[in-house]
MIVODO-800406 format. One record per residue (C-alpha): residue number from 1; chain; x, y negated, z; residue in three letters. Coordinates in steps of 0.05 Angstrom, whole numbers, plus 5000, padded with zeros to 4 digits. Each point is the difference from the previous one (the first is absolute). Example, Ala and Ser with C-alpha at 12.3 -4.5 7.8 and 13.67 -1.06 7.14 Angstrom:
! MIVODO-800406
NODE   resi   chain     xx     yy     zz   resn
NODE      1       A   5246   5090   5156    ALA
NODE      2       A   5027   4931   4987    SER
This chain:
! MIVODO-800406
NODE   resi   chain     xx     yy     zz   resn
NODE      1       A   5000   5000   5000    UNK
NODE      2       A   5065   4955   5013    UNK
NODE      3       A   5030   5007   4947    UNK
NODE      4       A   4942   4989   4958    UNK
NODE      5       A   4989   4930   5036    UNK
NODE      6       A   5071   4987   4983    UNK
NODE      7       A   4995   5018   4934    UNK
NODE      8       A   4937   4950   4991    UNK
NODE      9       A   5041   4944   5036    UNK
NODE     10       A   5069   5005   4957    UNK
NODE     11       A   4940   5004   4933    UNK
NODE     12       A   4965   4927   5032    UNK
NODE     13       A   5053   4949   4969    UNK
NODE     14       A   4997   5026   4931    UNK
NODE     15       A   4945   4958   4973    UNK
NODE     16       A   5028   4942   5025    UNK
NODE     17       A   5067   5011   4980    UNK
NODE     18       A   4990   5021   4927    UNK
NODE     19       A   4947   4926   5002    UNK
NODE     20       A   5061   4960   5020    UNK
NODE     21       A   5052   5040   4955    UNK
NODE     22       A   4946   4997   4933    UNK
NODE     23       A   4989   4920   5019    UNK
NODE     24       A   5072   4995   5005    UNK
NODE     25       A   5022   5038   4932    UNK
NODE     26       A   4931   4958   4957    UNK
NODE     27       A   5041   4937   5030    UNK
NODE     28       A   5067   5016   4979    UNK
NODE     29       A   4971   5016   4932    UNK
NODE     30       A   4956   4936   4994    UNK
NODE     31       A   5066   4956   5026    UNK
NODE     32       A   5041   5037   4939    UNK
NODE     33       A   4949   4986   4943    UNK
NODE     34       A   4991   4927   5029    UNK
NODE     35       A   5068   4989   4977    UNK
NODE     36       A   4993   5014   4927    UNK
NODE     37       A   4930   4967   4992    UNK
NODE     38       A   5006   4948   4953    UNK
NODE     39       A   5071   5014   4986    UNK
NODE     40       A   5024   4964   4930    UNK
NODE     41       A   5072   5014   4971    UNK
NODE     42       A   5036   4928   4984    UNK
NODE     43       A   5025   5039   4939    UNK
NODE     44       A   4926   5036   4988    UNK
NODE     45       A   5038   5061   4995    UNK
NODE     46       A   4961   5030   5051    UNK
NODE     47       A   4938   5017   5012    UNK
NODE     48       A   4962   5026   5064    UNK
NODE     49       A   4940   5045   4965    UNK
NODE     50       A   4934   4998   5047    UNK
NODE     51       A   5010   5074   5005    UNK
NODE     52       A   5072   4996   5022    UNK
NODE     53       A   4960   4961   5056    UNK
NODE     54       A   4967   5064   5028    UNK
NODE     55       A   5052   5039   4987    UNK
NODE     56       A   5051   4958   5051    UNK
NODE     57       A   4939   5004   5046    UNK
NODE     58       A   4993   5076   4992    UNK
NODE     59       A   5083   5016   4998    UNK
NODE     60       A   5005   4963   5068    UNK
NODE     61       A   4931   5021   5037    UNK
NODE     62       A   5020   5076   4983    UNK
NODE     63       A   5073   4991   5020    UNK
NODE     64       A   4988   4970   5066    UNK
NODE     65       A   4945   5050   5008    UNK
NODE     66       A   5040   5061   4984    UNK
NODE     67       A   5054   4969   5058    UNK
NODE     68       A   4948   4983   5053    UNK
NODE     69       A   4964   5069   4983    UNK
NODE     70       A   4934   4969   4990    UNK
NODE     71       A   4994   5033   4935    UNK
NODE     72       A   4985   5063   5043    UNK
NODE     73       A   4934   4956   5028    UNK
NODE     74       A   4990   4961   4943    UNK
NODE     75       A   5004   5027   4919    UNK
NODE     76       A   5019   4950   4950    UNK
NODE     77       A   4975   5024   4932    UNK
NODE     78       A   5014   4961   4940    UNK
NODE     79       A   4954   5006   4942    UNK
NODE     80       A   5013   5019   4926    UNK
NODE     81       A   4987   4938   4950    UNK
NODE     82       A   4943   5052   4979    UNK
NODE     83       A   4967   5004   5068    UNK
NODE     84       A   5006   4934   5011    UNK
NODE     85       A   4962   4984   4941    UNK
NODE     86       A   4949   5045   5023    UNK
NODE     87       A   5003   4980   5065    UNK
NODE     88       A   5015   4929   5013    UNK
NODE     89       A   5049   5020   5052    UNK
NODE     90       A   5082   4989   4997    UNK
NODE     91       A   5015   5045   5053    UNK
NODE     92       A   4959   5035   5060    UNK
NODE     93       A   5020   4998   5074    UNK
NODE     94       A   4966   5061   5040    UNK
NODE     95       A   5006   5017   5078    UNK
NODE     96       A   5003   5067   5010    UNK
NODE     97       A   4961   5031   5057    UNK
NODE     98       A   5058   5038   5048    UNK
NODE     99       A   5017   5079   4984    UNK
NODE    100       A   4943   5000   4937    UNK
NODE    101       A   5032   4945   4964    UNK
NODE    102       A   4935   4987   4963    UNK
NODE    103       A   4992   4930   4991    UNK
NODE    104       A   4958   4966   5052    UNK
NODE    105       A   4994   4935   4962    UNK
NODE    106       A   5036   4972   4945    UNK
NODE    107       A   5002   4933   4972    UNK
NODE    108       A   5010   4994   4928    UNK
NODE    109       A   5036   4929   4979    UNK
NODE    110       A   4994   4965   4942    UNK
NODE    111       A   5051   4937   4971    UNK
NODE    112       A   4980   4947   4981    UNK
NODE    113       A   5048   4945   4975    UNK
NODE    114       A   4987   4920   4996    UNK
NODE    115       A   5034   5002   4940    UNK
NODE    116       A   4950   5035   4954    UNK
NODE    117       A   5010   4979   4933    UNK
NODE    118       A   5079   5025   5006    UNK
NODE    119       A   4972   5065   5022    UNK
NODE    120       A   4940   5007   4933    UNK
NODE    121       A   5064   4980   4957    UNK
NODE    122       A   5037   5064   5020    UNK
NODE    123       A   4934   5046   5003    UNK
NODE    124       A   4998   4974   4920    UNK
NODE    125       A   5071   5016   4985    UNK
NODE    126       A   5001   5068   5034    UNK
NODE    127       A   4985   5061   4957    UNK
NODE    128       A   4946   5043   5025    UNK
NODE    129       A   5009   5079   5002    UNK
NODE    130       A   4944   5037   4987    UNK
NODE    131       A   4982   5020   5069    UNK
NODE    132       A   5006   4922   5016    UNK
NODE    133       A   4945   4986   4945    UNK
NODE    134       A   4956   5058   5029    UNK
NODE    135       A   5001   4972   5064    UNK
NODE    136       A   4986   4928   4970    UNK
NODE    137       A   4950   5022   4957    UNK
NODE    138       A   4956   5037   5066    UNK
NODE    139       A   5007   4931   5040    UNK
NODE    140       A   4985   4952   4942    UNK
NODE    141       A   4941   4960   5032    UNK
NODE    142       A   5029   4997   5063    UNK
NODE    143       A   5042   4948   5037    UNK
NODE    144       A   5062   5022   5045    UNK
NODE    145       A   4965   4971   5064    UNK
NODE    146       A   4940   5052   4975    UNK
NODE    147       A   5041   5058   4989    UNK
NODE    148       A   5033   4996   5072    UNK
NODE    149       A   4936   4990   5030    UNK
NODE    150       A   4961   5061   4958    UNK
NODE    151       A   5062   5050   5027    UNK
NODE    152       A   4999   4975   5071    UNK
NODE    153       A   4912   5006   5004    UNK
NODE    154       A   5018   5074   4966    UNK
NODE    155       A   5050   5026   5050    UNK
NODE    156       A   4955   4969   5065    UNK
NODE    157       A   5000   4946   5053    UNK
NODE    158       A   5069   5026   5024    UNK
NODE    159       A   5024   4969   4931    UNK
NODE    160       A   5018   4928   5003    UNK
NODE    161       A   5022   4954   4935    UNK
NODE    162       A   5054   4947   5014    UNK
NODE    163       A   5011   4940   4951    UNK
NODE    164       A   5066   4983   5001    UNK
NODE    165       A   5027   4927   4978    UNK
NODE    166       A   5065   4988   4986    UNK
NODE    167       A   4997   4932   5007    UNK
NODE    168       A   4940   4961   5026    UNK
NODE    169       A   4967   4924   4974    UNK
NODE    170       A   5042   4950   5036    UNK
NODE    171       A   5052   5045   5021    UNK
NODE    172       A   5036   5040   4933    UNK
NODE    173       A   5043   5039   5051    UNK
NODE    174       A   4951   5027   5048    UNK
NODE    175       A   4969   5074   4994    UNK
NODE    176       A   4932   5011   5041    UNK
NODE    177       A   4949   5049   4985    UNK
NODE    178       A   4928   5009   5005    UNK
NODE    179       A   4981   5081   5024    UNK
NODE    180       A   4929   5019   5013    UNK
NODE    181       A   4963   5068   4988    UNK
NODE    182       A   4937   4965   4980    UNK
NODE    183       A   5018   4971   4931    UNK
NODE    184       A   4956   5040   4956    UNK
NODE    185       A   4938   4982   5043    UNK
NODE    186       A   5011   4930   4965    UNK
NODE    187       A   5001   5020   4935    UNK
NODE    188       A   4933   5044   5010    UNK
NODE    189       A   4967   4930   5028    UNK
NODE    190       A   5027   4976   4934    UNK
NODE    191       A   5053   4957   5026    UNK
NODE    192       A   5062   4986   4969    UNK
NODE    193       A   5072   5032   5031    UNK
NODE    194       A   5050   4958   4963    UNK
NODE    195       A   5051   4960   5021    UNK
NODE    196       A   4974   4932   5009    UNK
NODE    197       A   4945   5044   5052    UNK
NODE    198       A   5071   5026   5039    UNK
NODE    199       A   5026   4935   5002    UNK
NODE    200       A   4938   4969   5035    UNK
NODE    201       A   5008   5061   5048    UNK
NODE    202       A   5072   4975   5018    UNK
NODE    203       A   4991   4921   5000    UNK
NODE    204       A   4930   5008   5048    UNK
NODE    205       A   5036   5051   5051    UNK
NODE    206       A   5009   4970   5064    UNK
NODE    207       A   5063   5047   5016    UNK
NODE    208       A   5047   5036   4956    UNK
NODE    209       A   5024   5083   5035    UNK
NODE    210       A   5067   5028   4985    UNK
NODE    211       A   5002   5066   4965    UNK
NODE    212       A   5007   5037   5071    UNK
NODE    213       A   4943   4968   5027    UNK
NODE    214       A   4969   5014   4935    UNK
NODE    215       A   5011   5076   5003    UNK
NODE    216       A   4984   4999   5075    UNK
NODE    217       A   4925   4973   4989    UNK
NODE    218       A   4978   5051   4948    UNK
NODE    219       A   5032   5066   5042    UNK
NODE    220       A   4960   4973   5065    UNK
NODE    221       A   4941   4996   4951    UNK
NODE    222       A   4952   5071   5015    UNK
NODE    223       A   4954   4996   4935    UNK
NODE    224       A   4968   4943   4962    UNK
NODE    225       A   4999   4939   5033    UNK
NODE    226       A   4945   4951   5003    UNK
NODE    227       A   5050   4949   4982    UNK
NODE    228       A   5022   4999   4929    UNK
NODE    229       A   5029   4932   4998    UNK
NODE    230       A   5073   5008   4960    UNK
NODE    231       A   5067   5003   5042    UNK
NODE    232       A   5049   4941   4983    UNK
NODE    233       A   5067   5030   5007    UNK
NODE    234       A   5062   4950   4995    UNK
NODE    235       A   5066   5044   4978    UNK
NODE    236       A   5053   4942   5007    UNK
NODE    237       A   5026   4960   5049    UNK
């Protein structure tokens, strides 16, 4: 009976830790990319693609996840151009329920950059496989925001979509987000879920979480919640 009380007690601190060690690794990555928002080459000999952008955030989240171990709490699962297309999501985050390690909730992100019309110029330029035009052609009439929102209301209320922004109006270097499991219930009162709707979300909030906080309010959440108001989430310092 001891040493099963003992056993519970050493388990206790793991939530909190792996909070404070995913909050910790999400800031580290959002510091990195802040440094190469914007970034123009004197010589314009370089150039910073918006995708490189997630891909800094990705290299460092997983690195500093791998070397905290909160990878073992916490997957990290980036998607293929295909399922994003299909999906609206860049990469999925998923917290994994002890010995199981089926997914308990996951949050699926998507990017979205304040420099759009960069962004269409490269989607123009870039040759589609034929798995890539598959994809496009089964998600034609829908937006990105719409796609994230359809997969999260198909896996279930433990599924949350999180709007990304590298770089915010009024602030080019800041990354915030806007999570909330409640998205498509928007679109089925015929609302639009577009960006100028997230933005709104962000300027009205009263106060901005961190991404440990963020994490920490949806795990203590048992079910649906009454409350579907968004989450602002502020990544940068």
């Amino acid at each position: 009976m001891n040493s099963n009380i003992l056993k519970d007690f050493l388990k206790m601190p793991e939530k909190s830790s792996f909070v404070q060690q995913f909050n910790q690794c999400v800031i580290a990555a959002s510091q990195r990319v802040k440094e190469y928002i914007g970034f123009e080459d004197p010589e314009c000999k370089l150039k910073i693609r918006n995708s490189m952008l997630s891909d800094i955030f990705l290299m460092t989240y997983i690195n500093r996840s791998v070397q905290c171990k909160v990878a073992e709490a916490i997957s990290c699962t980036r998607m293929t151009e295909e399922q994003a297309m299909l999906m609206g999501a860049d990469w999925v985050w998923a917290v994994h329920d002890g010995p199981s390690k089926n997914p308990k909730l996951q949050v699926a992100v998507q990017v979205i950059h304040i420099e759009r019309e960069r962004e269409e110029v490269e989607e123009k330029m870039f040759k589609a496989s034929e798995s890539m035009k598959l994809a496009r052609a089964e998600t034609i009439n829908k937006s990105n925001h719409e796609k994230i929102a359809d997969f999260c209301s198909s896996i279930g209320r433990d599924c949350y979509g999180l709007f990304l922004f590298f770089g915010c109006k009024g602030d080019p270097k800041s990354i915030c987000g806007v999570l909330s499991n409640d998205f498509h219930s928007r679109l089925g009162n015929g609302q639009e879920l577009d960006d100028v709707f997230l933005l709104e979300c962000m300027e009205k909030t009263k106060n901005f979480v961190t991404p440990g906080r963020m994490l920490d309010l949806i795990l203590q959440k048992d079910g649906p919640s009454e409350d579907s108001k968004p989450i602002c989430v502020k990544f940068t310092q």
